[in-house]
C-alpha positions in Angstrom: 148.1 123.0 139.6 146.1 124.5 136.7 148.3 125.3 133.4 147.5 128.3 131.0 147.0 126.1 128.8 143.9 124.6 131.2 142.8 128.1 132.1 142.4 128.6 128.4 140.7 125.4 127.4 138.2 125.8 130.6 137.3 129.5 129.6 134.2 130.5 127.9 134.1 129.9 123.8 133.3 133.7 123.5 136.4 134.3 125.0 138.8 131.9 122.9 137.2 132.8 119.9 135.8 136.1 120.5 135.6 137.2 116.6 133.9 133.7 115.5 131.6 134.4 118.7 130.3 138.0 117.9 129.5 136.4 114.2 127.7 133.7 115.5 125.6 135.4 117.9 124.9 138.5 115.1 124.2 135.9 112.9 121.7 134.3 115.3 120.1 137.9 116.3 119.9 138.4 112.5 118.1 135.7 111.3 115.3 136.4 114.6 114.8 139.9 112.6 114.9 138.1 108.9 111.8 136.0 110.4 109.6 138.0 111.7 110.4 141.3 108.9 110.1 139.2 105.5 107.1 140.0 104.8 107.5 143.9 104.4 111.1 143.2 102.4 109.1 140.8 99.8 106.4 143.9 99.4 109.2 146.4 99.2 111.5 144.4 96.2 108.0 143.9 94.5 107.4 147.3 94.4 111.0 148.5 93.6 110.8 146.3 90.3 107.3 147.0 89.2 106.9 150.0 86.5 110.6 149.8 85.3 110.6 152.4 82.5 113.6 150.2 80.8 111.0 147.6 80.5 109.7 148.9 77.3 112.9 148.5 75.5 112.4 145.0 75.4 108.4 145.1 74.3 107.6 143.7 77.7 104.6 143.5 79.1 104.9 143.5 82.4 104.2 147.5 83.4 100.9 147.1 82.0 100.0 143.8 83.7 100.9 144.8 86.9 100.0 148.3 87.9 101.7 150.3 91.0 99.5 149.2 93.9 101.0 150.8 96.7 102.6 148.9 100.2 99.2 147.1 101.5 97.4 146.4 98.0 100.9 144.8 97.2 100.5 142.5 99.9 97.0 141.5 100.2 97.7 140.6 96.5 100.6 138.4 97.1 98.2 136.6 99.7 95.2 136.4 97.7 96.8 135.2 94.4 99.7 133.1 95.5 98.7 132.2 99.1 99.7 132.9 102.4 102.9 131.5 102.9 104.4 132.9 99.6 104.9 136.2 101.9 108.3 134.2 103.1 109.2 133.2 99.5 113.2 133.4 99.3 113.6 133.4 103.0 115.9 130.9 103.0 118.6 132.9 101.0 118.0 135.9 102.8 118.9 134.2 106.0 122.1 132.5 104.3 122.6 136.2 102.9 122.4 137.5 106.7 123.8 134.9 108.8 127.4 136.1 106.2 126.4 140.0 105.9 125.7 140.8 109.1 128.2 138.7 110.8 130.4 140.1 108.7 129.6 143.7 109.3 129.6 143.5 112.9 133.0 141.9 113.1 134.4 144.6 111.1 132.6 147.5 112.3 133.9 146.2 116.5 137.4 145.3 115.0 138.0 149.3 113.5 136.4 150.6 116.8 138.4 148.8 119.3 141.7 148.3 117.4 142.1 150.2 114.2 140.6 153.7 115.4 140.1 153.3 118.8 137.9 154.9 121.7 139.1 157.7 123.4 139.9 157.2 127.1 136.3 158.5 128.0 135.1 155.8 126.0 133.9 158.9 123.5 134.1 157.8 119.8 134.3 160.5 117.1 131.2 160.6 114.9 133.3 160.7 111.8 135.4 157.6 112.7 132.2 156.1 113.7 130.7 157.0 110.0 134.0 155.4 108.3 134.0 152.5 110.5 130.0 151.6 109.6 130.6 152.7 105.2 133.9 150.1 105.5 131.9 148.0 107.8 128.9 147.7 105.2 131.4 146.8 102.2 133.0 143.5 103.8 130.1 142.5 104.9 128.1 142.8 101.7 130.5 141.8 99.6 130.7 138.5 101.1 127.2 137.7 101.2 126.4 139.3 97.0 125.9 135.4 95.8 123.0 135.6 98.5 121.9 138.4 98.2 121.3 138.2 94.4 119.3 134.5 94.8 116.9 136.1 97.3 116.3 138.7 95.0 115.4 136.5 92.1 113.2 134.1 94.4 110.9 136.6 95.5 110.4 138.1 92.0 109.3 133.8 91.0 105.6 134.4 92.6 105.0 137.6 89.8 106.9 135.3 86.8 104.2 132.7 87.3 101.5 135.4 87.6 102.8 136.7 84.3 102.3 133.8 82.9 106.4 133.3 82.8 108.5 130.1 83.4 109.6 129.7 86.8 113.7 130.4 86.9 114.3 128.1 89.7 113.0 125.2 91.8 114.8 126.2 95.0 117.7 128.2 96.6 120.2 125.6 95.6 118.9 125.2 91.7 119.3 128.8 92.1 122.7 129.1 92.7 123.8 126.1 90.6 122.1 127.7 87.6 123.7 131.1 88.1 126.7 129.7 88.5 126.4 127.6 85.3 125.1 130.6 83.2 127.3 133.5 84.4 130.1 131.7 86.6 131.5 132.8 89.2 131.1 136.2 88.4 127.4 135.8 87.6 127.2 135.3 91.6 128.8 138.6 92.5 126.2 140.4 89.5 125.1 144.3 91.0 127.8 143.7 93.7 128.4 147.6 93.0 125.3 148.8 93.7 124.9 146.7 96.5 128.1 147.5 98.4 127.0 151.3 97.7 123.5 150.2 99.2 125.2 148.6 102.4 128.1 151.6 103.0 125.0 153.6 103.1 122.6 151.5 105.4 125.2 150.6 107.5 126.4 154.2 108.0 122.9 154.8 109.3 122.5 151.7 110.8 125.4 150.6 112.7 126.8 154.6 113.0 123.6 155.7 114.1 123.0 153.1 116.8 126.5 153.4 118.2 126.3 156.9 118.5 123.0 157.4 119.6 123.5 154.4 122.1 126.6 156.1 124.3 125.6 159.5 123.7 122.1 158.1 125.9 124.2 155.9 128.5 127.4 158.8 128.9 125.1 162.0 128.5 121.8 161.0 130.2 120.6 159.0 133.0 119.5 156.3 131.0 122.3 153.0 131.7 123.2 150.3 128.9 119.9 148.4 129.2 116.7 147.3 126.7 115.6 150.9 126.8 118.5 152.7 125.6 118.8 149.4 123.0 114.9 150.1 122.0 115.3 154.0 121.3 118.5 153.5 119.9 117.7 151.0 117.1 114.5 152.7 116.3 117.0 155.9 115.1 119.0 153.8 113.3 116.6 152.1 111.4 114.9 155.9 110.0 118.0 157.0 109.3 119.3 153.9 107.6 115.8 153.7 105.4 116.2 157.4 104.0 119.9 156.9 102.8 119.6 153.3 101.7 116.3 153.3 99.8 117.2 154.7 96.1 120.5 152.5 96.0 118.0 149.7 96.6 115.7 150.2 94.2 119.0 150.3 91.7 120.2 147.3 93.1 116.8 145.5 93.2 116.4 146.3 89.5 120.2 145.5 88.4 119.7 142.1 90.2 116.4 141.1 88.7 117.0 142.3 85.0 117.1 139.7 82.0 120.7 138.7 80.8 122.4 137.1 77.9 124.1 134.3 77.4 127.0 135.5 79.0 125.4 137.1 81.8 125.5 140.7 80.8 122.3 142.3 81.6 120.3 143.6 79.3 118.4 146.9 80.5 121.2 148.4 82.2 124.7 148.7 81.3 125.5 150.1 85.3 124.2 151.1 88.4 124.9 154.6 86.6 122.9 153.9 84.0 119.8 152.2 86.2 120.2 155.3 88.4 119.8 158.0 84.5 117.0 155.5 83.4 115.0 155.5 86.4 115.1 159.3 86.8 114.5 160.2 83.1 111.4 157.4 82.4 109.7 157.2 86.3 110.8 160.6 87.6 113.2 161.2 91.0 110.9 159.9 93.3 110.6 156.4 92.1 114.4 156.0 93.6 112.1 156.1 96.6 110.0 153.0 95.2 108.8 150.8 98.5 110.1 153.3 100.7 107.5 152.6 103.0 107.8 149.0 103.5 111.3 149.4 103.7 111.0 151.8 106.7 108.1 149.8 108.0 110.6 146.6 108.0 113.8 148.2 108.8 112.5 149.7 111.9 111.4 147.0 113.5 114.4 144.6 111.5 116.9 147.0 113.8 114.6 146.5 116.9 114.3 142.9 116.6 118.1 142.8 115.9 119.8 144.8 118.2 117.3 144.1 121.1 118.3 140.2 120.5 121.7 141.3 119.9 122.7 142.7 123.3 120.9 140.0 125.1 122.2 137.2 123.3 125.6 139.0 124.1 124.7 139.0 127.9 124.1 135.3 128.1 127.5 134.5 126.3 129.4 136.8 128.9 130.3 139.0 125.8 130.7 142.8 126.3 127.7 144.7 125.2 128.1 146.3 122.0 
């Protein structure tokens, strides 16, 4: 005769360990999307960074040497003068960055849905706990994955230094951590965390709110059932909406992230994301907060297709509830 004990050591991982499951498997779905997007997210943080205004401060060259190209110019010039394969450079952090962020994020975002706020007994969830739950949601995750975050940004911006006729910063994603670490400590790793977390509360409210709304207004309100379909039309909302409100705290976190610092890791073109925000405004006008907008709704789009699509299947085959 079968314990409880037995019955729970003979059940599925997912559910044992149903929190470390749904991080795995967004983790997995994430880093699917990271792969085959890249590309577009490399163009985008070139652009963002390109024709800083706060440049000029410092006598640096670099506006005049590398004029704005535009999205495909960008990337035809990546190929053609660094080669092929330097489309992926700082992969590797990004995926570390989204195994942590999005696992995160999705944890969070299910835990406030189906304990902290709760679904009504129609399964309805109110829009505006939905928005709270993605902003919070966003935070944790991004938080935890800053160090990351701030690595891939740097490593994608080493292909332009050499161009430039710069010294290359680092010789991989684990030089690059041990030397910000050594030059700004602990807190060096968490540099334009504000920005970033503003970035994500924003993203994810379009993101994950979006998607969660638009998916069970589709399965309750229409004939369409929970299936790749209503996943497809779905994501594709989410990732629109999540470019428009997440692009300008990009480009501000881009820039805070890549800037020169001192010795004691205090950058030195921008004193806040405040200030980034004023400087960008005054010197590039408003519409440069919208820097590589393009790429990044060209990548996102398909990033949230990619994800959510491998997302609820993965989900399927691990007998874990759809989202």
């Amino acid at each position: 005769m079968s314990t409880p004990e037995d019955a729970e050591r003979l059940s599925p991982l997912a559910q044992r360990w149903p929190r470390a499951s749904k991080f795995l498997l967004s983790g997995c779905a994430a880093t699917v999307a990271e792969l085959a997007t890249f590309p577009l997210d490399l163009t985008k943080t070139r652009l963002q960074i390109q024709g800083e205004a706060a440049l000029a401060r410092l006598g640096d060259g670099a506006t005049e040497s590398a004029p704005y190209r535009g999205m495909v110019r960008t990337a035809l010039g990546i190929v053609q003068e660094e080669g092929f394969l330097k489309l992926w450079q700082g992969v590797t952090p990004a995926i570390y960055r989204h195994i942590v962020y999005s696992g995160g994020r999705m944890v969070t975002y299910e835990h406030l849905r189906e304990v902290v706020f709760g679904k009504s007994e129609d399964k309805h969830y109110p829009l505006w706990k939905s928005v709270i739950g993605g902003m919070m949601a966003g935070v944790v995750g991004q938080f935890l994955a800053n160090p990351t975050d701030l690595v891939k940004v740097q490593m994608q911006m080493e292909g332009k230094r050499k161009l430039e006729g710069k010294p290359l910063r680092f010789r991989g994603v684990h030089h690059a951590f041990a030397k910000i670490l050594a030059e700004g400590g602990i807190r060096g790793l968490w540099a334009g965390w504000v920005p970033n977390i503003q970035r994500a509360a924003l993203v994810n409210m379009g993101d994950l709110t979006t998607y969660d709304t638009v998916k069970h207004y589709l399965v309750l309100n229409t004939p369409l059932e929970d299936n790749i379909m209503t996943h497809g039309l779905s994501s594709l909302c989410s990732g629109l909406v999540a470019s428009i409100l997440g692009t300008p705290a990009d480009v501000i976190k881009s820039r805070i992230m890549n800037q020169p610092r001192d010795k004691q890791g205090r950058g030195l073109l921008y004193k806040s994301s405040t200030d980034c925000l004023i400087q960008a405004v005054q010197g590039e006008g408003f519409l440069s907060l919208y820097k590589g907008f393009l790429p990044s709704w060209l990548r996102m789009t398909p990033w949230s297709l990619v994800f959510w699509l491998t997302y609820e299947k993965i989900r399927e085959m691990s007998g874990v509830s759809p989202f």
